[in-house]
C-alpha positions as a Markdown table, in Angstrom:
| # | Residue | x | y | z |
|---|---|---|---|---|
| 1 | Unk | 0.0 | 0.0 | 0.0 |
| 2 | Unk | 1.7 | 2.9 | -1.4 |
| 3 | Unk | 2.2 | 6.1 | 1.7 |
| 4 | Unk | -0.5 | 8.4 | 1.2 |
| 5 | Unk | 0.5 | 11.9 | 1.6 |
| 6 | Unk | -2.3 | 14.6 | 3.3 |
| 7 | Unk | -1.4 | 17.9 | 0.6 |
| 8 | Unk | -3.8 | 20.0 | 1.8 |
| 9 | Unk | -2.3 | 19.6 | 5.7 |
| 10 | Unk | 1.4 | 20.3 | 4.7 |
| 11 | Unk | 0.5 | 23.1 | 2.1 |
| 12 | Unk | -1.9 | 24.7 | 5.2 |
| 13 | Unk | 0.9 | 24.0 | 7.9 |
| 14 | Unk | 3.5 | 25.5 | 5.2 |
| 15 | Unk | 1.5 | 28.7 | 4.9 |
| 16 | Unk | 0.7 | 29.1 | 8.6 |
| 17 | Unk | 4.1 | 29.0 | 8.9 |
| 18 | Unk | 5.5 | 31.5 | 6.3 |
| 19 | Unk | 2.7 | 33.9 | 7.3 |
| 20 | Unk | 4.3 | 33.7 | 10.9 |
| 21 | Unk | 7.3 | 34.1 | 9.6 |
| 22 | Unk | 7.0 | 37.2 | 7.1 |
| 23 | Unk | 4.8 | 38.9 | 9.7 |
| 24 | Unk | 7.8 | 38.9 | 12.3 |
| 25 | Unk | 10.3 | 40.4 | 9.9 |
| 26 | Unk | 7.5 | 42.9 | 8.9 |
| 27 | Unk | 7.4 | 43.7 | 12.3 |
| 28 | Unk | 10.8 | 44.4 | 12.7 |
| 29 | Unk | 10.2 | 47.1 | 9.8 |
| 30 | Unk | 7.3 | 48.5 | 11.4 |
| 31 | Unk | 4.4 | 46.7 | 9.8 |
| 32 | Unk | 2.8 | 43.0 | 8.9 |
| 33 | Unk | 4.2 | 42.3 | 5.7 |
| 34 | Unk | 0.4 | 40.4 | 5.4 |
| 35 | Unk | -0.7 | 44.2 | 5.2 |
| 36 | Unk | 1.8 | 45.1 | 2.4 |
| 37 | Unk | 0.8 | 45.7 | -1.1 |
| 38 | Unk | -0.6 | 43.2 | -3.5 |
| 39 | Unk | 3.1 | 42.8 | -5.2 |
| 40 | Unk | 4.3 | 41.4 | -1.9 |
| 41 | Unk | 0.7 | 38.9 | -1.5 |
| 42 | Unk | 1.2 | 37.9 | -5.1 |
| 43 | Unk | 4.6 | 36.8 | -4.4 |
| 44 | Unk | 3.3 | 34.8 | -1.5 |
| 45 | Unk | 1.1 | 33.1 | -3.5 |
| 46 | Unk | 3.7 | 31.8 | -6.2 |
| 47 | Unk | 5.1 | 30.7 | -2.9 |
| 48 | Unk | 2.5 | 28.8 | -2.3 |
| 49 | Unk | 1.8 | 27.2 | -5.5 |
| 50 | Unk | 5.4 | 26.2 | -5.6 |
| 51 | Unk | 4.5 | 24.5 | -2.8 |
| 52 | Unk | 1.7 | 22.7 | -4.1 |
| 53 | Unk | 3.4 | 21.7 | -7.0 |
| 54 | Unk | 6.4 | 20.2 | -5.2 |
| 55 | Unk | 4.0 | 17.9 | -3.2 |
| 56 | Unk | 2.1 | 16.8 | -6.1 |
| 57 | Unk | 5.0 | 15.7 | -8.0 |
| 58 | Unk | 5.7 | 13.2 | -5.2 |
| 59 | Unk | 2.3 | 12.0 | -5.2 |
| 60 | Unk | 1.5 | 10.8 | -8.6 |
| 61 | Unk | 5.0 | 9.0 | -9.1 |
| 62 | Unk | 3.6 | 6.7 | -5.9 |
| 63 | Unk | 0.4 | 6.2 | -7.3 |
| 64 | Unk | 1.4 | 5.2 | -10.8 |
| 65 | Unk | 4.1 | 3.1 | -9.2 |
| 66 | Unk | 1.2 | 1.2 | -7.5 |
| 67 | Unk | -1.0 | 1.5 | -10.4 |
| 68 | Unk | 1.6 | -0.6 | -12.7 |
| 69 | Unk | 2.1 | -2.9 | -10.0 |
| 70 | Unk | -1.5 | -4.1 | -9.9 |
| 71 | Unk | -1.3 | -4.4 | -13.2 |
| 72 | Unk | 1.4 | -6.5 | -13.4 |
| 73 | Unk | -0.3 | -8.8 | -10.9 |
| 74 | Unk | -3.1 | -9.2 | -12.5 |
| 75 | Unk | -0.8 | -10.3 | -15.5 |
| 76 | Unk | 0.7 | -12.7 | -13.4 |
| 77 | Unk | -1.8 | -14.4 | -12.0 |
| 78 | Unk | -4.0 | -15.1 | -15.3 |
| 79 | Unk | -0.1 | -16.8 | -16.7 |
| 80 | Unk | 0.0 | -18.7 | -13.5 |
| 81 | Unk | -3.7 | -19.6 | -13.5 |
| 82 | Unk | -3.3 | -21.1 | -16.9 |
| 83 | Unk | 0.0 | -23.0 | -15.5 |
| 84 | Unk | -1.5 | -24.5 | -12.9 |
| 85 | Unk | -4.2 | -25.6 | -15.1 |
| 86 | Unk | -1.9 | -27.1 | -17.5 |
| 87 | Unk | 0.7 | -28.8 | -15.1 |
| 88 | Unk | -2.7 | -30.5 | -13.7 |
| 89 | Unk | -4.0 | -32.1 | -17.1 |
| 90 | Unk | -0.4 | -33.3 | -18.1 |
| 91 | Unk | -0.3 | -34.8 | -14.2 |
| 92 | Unk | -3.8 | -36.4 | -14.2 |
| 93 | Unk | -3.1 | -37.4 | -18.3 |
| 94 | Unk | 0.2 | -39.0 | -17.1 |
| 95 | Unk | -0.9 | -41.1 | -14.1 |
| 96 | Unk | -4.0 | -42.4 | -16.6 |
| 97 | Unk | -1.6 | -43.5 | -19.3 |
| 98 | Unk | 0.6 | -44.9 | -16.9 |
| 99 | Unk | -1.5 | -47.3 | -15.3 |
| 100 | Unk | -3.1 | -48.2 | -19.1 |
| 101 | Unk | 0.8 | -49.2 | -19.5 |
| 102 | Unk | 0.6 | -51.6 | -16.4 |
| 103 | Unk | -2.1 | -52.9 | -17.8 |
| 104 | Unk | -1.0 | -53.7 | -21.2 |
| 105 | Unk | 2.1 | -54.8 | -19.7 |
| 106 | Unk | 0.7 | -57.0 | -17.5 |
| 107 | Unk | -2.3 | -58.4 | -20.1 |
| 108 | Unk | 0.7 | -59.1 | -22.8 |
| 109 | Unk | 2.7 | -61.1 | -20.1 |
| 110 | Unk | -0.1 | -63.3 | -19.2 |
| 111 | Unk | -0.1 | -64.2 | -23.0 |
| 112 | Unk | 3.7 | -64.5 | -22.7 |
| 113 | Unk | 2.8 | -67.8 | -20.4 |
| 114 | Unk | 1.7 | -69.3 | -23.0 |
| 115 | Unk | 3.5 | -71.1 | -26.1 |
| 116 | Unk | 3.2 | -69.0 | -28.9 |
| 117 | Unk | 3.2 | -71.9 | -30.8 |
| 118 | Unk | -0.4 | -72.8 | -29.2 |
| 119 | Unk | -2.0 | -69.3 | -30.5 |
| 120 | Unk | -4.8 | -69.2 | -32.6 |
| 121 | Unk | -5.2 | -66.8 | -34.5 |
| 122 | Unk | -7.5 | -65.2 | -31.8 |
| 123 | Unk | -4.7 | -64.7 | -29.0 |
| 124 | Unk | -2.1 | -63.4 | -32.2 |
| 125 | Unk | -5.2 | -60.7 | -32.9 |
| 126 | Unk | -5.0 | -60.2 | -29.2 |
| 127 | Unk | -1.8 | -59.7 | -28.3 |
| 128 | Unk | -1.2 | -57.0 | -31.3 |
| 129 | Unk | -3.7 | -55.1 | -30.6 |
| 130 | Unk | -2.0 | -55.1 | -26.9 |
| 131 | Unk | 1.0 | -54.3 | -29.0 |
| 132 | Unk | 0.2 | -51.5 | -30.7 |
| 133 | Unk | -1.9 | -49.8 | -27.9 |
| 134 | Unk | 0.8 | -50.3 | -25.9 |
| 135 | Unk | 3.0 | -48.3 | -28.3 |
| 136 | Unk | 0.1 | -45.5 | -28.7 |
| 137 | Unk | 0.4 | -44.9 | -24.2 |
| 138 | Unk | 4.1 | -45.0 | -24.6 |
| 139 | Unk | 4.6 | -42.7 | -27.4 |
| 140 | Unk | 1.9 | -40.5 | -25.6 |
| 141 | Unk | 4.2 | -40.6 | -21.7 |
| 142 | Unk | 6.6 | -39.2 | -24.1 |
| 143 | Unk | 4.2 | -35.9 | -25.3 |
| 144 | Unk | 3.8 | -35.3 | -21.8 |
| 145 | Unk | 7.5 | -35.6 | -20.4 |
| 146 | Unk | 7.8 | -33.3 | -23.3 |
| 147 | Unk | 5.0 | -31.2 | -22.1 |
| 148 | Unk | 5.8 | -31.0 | -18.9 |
| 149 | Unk | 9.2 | -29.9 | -19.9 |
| 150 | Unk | 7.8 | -26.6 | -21.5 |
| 151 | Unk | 6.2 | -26.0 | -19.0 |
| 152 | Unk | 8.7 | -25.8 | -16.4 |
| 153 | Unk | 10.6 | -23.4 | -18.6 |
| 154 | Unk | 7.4 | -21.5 | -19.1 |
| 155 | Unk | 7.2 | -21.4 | -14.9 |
| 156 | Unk | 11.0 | -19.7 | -15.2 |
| 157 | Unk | 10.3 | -17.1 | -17.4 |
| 158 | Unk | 7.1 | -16.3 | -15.0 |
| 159 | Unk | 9.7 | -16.7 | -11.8 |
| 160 | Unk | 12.5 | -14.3 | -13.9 |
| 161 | Unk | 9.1 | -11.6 | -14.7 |
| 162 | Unk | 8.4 | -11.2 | -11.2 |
| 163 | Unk | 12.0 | -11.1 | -10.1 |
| 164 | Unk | 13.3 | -8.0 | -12.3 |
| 165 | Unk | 10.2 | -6.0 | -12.6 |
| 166 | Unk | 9.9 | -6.0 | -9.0 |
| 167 | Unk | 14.0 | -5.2 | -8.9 |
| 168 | Unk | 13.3 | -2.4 | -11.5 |
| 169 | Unk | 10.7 | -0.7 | -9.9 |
| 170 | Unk | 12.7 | -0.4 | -6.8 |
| 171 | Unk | 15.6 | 1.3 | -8.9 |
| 172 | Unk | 15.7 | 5.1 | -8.4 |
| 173 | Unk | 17.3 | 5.4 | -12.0 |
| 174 | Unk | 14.6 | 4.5 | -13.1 |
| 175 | Unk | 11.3 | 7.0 | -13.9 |
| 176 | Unk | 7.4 | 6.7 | -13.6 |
| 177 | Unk | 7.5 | 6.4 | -17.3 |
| 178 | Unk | 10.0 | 4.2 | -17.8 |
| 179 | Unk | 8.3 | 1.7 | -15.7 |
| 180 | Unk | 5.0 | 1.9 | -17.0 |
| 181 | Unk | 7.5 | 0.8 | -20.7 |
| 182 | Unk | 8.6 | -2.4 | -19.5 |
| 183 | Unk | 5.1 | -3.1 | -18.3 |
| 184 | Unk | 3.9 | -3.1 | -20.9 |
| 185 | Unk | 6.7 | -4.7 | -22.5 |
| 186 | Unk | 6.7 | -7.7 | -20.0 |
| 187 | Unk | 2.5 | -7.8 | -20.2 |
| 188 | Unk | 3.2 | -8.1 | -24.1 |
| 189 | Unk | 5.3 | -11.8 | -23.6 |
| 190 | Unk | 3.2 | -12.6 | -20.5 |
| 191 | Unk | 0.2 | -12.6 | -23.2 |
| 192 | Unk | 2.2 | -14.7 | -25.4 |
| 193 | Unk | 2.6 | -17.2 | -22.9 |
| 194 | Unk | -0.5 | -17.9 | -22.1 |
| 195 | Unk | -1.3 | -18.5 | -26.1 |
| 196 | Unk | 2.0 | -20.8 | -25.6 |
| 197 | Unk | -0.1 | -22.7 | -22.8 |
| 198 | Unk | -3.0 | -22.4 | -24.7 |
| 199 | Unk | -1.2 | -24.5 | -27.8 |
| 200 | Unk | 0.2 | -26.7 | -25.1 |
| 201 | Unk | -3.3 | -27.9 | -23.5 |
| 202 | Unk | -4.9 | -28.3 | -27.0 |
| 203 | Unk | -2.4 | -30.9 | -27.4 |
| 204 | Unk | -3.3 | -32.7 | -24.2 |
| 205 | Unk | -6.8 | -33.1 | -24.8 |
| 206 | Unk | -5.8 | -34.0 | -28.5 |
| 207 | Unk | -5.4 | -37.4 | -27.0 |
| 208 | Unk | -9.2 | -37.4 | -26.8 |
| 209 | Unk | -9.9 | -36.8 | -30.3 |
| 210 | Unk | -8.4 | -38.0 | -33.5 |
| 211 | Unk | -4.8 | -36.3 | -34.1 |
| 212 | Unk | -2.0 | -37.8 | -35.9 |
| 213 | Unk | 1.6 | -37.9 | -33.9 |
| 214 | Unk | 3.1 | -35.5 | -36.6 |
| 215 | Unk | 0.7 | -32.9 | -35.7 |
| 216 | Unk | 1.0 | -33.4 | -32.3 |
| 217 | Unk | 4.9 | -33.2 | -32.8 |
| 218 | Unk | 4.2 | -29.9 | -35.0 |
| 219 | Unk | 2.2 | -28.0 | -32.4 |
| 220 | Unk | 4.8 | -29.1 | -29.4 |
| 221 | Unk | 7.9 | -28.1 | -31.4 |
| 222 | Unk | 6.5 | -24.9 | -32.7 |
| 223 | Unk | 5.2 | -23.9 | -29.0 |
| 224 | Unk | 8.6 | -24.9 | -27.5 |
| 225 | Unk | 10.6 | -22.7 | -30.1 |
| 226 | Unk | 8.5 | -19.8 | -29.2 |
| 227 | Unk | 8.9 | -20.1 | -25.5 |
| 228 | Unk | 12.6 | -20.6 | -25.9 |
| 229 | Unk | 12.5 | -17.3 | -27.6 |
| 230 | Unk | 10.3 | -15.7 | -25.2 |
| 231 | Unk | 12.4 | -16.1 | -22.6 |
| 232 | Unk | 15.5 | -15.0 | -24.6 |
| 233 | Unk | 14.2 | -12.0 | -25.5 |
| 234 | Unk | 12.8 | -11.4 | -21.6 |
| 235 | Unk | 16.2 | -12.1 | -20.6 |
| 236 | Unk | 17.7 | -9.5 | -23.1 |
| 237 | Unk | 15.3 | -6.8 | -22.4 |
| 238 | Unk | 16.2 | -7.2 | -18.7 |
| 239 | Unk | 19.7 | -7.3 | -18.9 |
| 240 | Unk | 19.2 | -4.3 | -21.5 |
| 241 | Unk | 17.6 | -2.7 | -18.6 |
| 242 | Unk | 20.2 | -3.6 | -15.7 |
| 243 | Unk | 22.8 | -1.7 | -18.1 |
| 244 | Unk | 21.2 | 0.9 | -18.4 |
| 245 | Unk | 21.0 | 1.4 | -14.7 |
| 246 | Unk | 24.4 | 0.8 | -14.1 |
| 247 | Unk | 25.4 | 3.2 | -16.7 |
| 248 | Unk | 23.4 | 5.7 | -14.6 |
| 249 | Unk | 25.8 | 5.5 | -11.8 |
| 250 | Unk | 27.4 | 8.5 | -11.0 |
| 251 | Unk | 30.8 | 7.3 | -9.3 |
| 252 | Unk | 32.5 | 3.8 | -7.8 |
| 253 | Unk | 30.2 | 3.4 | -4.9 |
| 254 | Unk | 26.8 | 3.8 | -6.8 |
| 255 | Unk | 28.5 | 1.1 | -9.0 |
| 256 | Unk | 28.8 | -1.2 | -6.6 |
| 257 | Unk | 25.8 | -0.7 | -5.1 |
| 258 | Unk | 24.0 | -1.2 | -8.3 |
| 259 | Unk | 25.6 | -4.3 | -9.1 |
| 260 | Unk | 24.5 | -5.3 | -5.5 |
| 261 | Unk | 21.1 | -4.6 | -5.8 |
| 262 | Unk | 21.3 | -7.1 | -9.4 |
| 263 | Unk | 23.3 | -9.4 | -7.5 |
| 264 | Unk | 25.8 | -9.4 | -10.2 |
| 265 | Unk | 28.9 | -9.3 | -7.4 |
């Protein structure tokens, strides 16, 4: 919760004050300096406004700082909603095709018991079709390994989001403006993630309806490729940023207090 600052108390209080004041050293002239002319009032005013102004350029830079940030976490959580949803199906997906596996496995070694020589042609229908479902689960365990993969790397670009921005807007070389830029910079990947997770879960329930493995294949590689470049290009734009700062340093000790602040010591 950002600090709220009363204006209207410490502009009051501040003109209390200089009224005080400017009436004592109109005193020691001979007369209020409240009572002068309307030059001298009109110069109190710019005072005041001064004032104002001073206070009010503290205020907004708090507010929009607060303002980004609940945007960002609104950003966050729809990417980690869809995550979570995703990790899951691949979970619940994996545990079912696993014990399908057992079974299969287990079915085609009862057959094994018996002499293959003694098969009718019932038993060889039998254990094929045992075969090649057994092949289908197996080749499927391996989508979602492969799945499940992306997705942790997806998790580290979320993790890495959260990290810098955060870092960033706690970086006093850093302005209002510039801040609301890499929100909307990090928003514009975080909304490519979730079309990532989006590809992703299309191919888990694929499994339910009639898609070929090279399509499968096609829509895991081409999501995995465009993570992998997400989070290359969130890591470039951050470090981009984290020189930037740096090279806002003013001597030796800012430096290091930078690089501090970045962990890069």
């Amino acid at each position: 919760m950002p600090t709220v600052i009363r204006c209207d108390r410490v502009v009051m209080s501040s003109s209390n004050a200089s009224k005080d004041v400017l009436n004592k050293i109109g005193k020691a002239g001979g007369s209020p300096l409240v009572n002068r002319p309307k030059s001298v009032k009109m110069k109190k005013c710019v005072w005041i406004f001064m004032v104002w102004v001073a206070v009010f350029a503290i205020c907004p830079t708090q507010q929009s700082h607060a303002v980004v940030w609940v945007v960002v976490k609104a950003a966050l959580k729809k990417v980690i909603k869809a995550m979570d949803l995703a990790v899951q199906r691949v979970q619940n997906e994996t545990i079912r095709l696993q014990a399908a596996q057992r079974a299969l496995e287990n079915a085609m070694s009862k057959l094994k018991l018996q002499e293959i020589g003694d098969w009718g042609e019932k038993q060889r229908s039998i254990f094929n079709t045992y075969y090649t479902e057994l092949q289908k689960v197996k080749a499927s365990i391996g989508y979602y390994k492969r799945v499940k993969s992306i997705i942790a790397q997806q998790s580290s670009m979320v993790a890495e989001y959260k990290k810098y921005f955060h870092l960033f807007q706690g970086d006093s070389h850093f302005s209002a403006a510039e801040i609301a830029h890499m929100n909307r910079v990090y928003s514009g990947m975080m909304e490519q993630s979730i079309k990532n997770l989006d590809e992703i879960l299309l191919v888990i329930n694929s499994f339910a309806t009639q898609m070929s493995d090279a399509a499968r294949l096609e829509i895991i590689d081409k999501a995995a490729s465009r993570i992998d470049k997400n989070l290359a290009d969130m890591r470039g734009f951050s470090n981009q940023n984290m020189v930037l700062s740096l090279q806002r340093t003013k001597d030796q000790l800012e430096l290091n207090s930078v690089k501090a602040f970045y962990g890069l010591q």
